[in-house]
Each structure stands twice: as C-alpha cells, then as structure tokens.
C-alpha positions, 0 to 999 in steps of 0.5 A: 485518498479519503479511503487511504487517510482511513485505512491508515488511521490518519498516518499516510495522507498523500499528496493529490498531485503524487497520487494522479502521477501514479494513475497516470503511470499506471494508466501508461502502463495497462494497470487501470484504465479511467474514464470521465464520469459526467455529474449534472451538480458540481465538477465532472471526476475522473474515475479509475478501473483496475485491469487484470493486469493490474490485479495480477502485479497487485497479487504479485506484490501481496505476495512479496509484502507477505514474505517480507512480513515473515522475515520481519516477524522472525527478527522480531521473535528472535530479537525479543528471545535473544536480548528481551527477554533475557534477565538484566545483567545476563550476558548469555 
C-alpha cells in the first residue's frame, strides 16, 4: 500500500481492507499465493507471491491498457489539431 501511495504521488491510497479482498480473490483464483511470514518483534504479516498465472493475466492487461493508451493518445492529438490549435474565431 505504501509502494502504491508512492507510485501515485499520493492520489490513489487504497483502502486496507479493499486491497486484502483483492488478494483473497486472487488467492481464490491462482493468481498469488500468500504464506505467513513469522517475526520474532511485532505482529507476524501475510506475505503475498504472485503466480505464473498471475504474471500471464498481468501481461494480458498491460497489453490492453497499453492499446487504450494509443486510442487515448490519438483523441488527444486529434482533439488539439482540430479545436486547439485552431485560431479564435476559425470556424474550419
């Protein structure tokens, strides 16, 4: 949760409980697998693997998040070409 506060700058901090009902889910379906990790100070902590079934959906998703950022960065370019960067008053 910490690594995703910081990799978002501080815009998407999660909930703790939304974030363990994920990895339950995911547990459920193979995606990673999580083990108790005993700690001889302090509370013991539930570590979480992720499975080769689980790096396969990930590359999966990478895949269509990275064809939704083509078709987003061409509305951008066609939205600035066509009503940006058009002089005020251009109708055209």
């Amino acid at each position: 949760m910490e690594d995703l506060a910081k990799i978002t700058s501080g815009k998407y901090i999660p909930e703790p409980g939304a974030i363990y009902t994920i990895l339950r889910r995911m547990e459920e379906r193979s995606l990673v697998t999580s083990e108790w990790e005993k700690k001889e100070t302090g509370a013991d902590r539930r570590v979480y693997t992720i499975t080769q079934a689980g790096v396969n959906i990930l590359k999966e998703g990478l895949e269509m998040v990275k064809g939704r950022r083509q078709l987003m960065d061409y509305l951008v370019q066609f939205y600035e070409s066509h009503f940006i960067d058009q002089k005020a008053g251009d109708s055209g």
